[in-house]
C-alpha positions in Angstrom: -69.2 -4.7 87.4 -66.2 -1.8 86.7 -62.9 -3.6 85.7 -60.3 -1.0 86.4 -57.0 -0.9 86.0 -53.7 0.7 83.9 -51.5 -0.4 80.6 -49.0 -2.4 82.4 -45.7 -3.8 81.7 -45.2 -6.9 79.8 -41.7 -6.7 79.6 -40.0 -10.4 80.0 -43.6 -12.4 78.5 -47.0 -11.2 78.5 -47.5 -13.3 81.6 -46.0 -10.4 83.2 -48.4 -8.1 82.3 -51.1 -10.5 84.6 -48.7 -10.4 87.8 -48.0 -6.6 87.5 -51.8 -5.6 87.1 -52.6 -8.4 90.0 -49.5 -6.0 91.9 -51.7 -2.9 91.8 -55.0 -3.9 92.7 -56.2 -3.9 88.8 -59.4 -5.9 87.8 -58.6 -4.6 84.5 -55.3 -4.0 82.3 -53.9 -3.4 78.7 -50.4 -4.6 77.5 -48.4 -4.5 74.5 -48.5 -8.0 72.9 -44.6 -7.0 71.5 -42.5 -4.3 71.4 -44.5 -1.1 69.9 -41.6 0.5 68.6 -40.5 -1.9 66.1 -42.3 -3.4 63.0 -41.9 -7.1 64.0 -41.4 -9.7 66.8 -40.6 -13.5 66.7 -44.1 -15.5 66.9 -45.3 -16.0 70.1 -45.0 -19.7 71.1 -47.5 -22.4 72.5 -46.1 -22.3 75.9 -45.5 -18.1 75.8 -49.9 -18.5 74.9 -50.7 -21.1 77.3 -48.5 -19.5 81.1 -50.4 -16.3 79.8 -53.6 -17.6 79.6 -53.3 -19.9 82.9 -52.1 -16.8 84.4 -55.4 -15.3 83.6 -57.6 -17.7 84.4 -55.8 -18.2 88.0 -55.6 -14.6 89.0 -59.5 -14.0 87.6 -59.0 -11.9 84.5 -61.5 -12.7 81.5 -60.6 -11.4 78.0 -63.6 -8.7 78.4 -61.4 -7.1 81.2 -58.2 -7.0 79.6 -57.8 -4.3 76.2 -53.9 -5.2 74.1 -52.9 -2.4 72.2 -51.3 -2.5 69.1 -48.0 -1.0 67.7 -47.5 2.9 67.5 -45.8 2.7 63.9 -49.0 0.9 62.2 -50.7 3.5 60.2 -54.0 2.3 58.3 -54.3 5.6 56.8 -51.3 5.6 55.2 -51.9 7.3 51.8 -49.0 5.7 50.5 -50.1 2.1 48.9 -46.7 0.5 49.6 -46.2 1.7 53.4 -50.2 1.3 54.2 -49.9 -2.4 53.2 -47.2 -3.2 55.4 -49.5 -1.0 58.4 -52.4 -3.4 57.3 -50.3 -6.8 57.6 -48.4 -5.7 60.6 -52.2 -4.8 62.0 -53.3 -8.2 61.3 -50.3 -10.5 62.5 -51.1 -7.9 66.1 -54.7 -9.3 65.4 -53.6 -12.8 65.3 -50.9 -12.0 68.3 -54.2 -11.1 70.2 -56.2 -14.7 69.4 -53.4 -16.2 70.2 -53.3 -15.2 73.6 -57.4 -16.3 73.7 -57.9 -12.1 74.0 -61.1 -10.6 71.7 -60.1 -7.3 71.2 -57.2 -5.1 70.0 -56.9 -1.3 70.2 -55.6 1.2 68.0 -55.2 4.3 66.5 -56.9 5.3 63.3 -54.0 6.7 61.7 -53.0 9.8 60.1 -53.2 11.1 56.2 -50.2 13.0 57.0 -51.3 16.0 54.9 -50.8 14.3 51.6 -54.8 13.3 50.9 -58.7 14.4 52.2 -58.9 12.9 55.7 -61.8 11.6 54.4 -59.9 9.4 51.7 -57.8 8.4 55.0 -61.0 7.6 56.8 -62.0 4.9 53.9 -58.4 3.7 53.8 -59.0 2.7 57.8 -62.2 1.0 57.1 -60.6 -0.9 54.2 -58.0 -2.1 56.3 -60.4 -3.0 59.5 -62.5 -5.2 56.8 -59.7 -6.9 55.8 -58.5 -7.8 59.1 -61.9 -9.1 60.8 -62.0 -11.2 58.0 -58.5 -12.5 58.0 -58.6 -12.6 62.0 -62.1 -13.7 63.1 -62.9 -13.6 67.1 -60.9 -10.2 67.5 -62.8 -7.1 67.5 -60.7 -3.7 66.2 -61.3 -1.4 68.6 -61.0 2.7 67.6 -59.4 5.0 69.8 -60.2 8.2 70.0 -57.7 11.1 69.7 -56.7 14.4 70.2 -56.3 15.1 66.3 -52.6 16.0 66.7 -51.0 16.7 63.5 -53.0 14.9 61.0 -54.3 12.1 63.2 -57.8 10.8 62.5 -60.0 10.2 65.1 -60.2 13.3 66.7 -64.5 13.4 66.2 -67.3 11.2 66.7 -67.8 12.0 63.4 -65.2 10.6 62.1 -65.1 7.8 63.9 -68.8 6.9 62.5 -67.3 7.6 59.4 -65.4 4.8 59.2 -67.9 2.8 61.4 -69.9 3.3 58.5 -68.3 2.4 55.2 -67.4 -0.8 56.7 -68.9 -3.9 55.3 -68.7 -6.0 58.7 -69.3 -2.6 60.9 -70.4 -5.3 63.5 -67.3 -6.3 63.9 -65.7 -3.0 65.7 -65.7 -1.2 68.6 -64.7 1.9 69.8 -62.6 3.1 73.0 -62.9 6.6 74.5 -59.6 8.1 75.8 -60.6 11.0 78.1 -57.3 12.7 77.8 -57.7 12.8 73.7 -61.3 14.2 73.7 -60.8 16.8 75.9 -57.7 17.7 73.7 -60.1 17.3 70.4 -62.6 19.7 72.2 -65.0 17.3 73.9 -66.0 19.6 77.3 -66.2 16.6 80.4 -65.2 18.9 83.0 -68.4 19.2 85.1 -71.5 17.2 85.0 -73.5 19.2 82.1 -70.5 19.1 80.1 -70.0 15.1 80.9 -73.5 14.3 80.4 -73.6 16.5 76.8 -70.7 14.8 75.5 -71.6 11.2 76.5 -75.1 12.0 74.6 -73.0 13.5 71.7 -71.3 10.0 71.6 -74.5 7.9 72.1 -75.9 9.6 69.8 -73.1 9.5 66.6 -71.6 6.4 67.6 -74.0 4.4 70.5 -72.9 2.7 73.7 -73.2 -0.3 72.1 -70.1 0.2 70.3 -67.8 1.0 73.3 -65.5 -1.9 74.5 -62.8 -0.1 76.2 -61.7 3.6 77.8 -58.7 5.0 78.6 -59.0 7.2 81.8 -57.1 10.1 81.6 -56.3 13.8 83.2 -55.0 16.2 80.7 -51.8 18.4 81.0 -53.1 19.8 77.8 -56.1 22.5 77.1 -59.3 21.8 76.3 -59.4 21.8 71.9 -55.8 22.2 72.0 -55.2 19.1 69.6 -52.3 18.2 71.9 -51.8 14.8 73.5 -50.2 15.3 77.0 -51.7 12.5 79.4 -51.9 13.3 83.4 -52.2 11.9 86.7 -56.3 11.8 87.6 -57.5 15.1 89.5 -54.1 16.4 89.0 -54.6 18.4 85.0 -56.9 20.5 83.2 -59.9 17.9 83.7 -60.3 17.3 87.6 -61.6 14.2 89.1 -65.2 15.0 88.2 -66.0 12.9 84.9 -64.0 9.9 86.7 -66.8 10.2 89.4 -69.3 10.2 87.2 -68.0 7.6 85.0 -67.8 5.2 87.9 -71.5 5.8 88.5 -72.6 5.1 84.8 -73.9 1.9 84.1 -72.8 2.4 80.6 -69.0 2.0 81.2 -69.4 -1.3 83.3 -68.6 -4.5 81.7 -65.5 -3.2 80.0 -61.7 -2.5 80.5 -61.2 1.0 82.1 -57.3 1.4 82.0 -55.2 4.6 83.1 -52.6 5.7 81.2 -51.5 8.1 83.8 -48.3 9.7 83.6 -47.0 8.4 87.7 -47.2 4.4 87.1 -46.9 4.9 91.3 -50.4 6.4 91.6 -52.4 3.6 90.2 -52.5 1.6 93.0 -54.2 5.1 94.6 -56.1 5.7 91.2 -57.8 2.7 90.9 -58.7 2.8 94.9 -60.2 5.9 94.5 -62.1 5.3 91.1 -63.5 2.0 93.2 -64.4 4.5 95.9 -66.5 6.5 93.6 -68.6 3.5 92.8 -72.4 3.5 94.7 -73.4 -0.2 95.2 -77.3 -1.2 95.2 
């Protein structure tokens, strides 16, 4: 089955992240398990843990459909010692926020060296860090986000991604999430069905399906290897509704969360009717 939906507001308790997703048709969502834009949050509580979980489990939402994301200051790349150890402890209490809330999985960026070392000394300062946490936070997978390779983001290849994959002790432990927006932006050609099909065999082929447990699904305002992350409503940027077609016909991307992070919150009802459209049943 394809669970699709959008990041969704959890504004006032992550219960309301369940009832807003439920609003727009979603059989998928993501949600911030706190605020992303500050460092910490006060714990959630037993009763915050158990209305979110009976919310899930009364409006049909398993933890393989739903994909938290975690905070936009953690940097596990960090080259500074200091600063990355407070990135790798705020990534872990988000890890625990996540288990909490009886969820398996918590997305992320890799991070960024920020100019300062080798991004491949910031690659082994990521897998560090992910080793750590599955080890400090059984039952919750890491999950790698591609990206665009803005700045000095990480990320931005298969390549790398494997990278870090690789020099992790509990690699099993891991997965990955494609964000369409980021790897047209990194240089990842999905445009028309050659192009889709090269790319997802690029991908199988550095990284493997197995590995993928989540995707964003997202048009791009940016141009293709531009490095520049500017999200956009589906069919409406530089990529065209054709990879979402295909993608929706692609036994590979069922099973997990396929969430839009599409710039007009009052599309996604449309979005993820259309998306569902694209499906061919047996």
């Amino acid at each position: 089955m394809y669970y699709i939906g959008a990041h969704v507001s959890a504004a006032g308790g992550p219960e309301k992240a369940v009832a807003n997703a439920k609003a727009i048709g979603a059989t998928a969502f993501a949600l911030f398990t706190k605020n992303q834009k500050v460092w910490t949050a006060p714990p959630l509580t037993d009763e915050t843990a158990r209305v979110f979980i009976n919310a899930c489990v009364e409006q049909g939402y398993a933890a393989a459909q739903i994909l938290p994301h975690d905070s936009y200051l953690i940097n596990l790349a960090n080259p500074d010692p200091g600063k990355r150890r407070v990135s790798v402890e705020a990534f872990i209490e988000e890890m625990k926020r996540v288990s909490r809330l009886g969820l398996d999985r918590l997305n992320f960026h890799p991070g960024a060296h920020l100019n300062q070392v080798l991004p491949e000394v910031g690659l082994a300062f990521v897998a560090e860090a992910l080793d750590e946490a599955v080890e400090r936070v059984p039952g919750v997978r890491p999950v790698i986000e591609t990206t665009a390779g803005q700045g000095s983001s990480l990320g931005a290849t298969f390549e790398q991604i494997a990278d870090i994959i690789g020099q992790m002790k509990r690699s099993d432990q891991v997965g990955v999430c494609i964000d369409t927006c980021h790897i047209f932006a990194a240089g990842y050609d999905i445009r028309t069905e050659r192009a889709f099909v090269e790319t997802m065999e690029r991908f199988a082929k550095t990284i493997g399906f197995d590995k993928l447990m989540g995707m964003h699904l997202n048009d791009a305002k940016s141009q293709l290897g531009s490095h520049v992350d500017r999200h956009d409503s589906l069919g409406q940027g530089n990529i065209g509704w054709e990879p979402f077609r295909l993608i929706m016909q692609d036994k590979r991307f069922e099973g997990i969360p396929l969430i839009l992070e599409t710039i007009d919150s009052t599309l996604w009802p449309q979005e993820i009717q259309t998306l569902s459209d694209f499906i061919i049943t047996q």
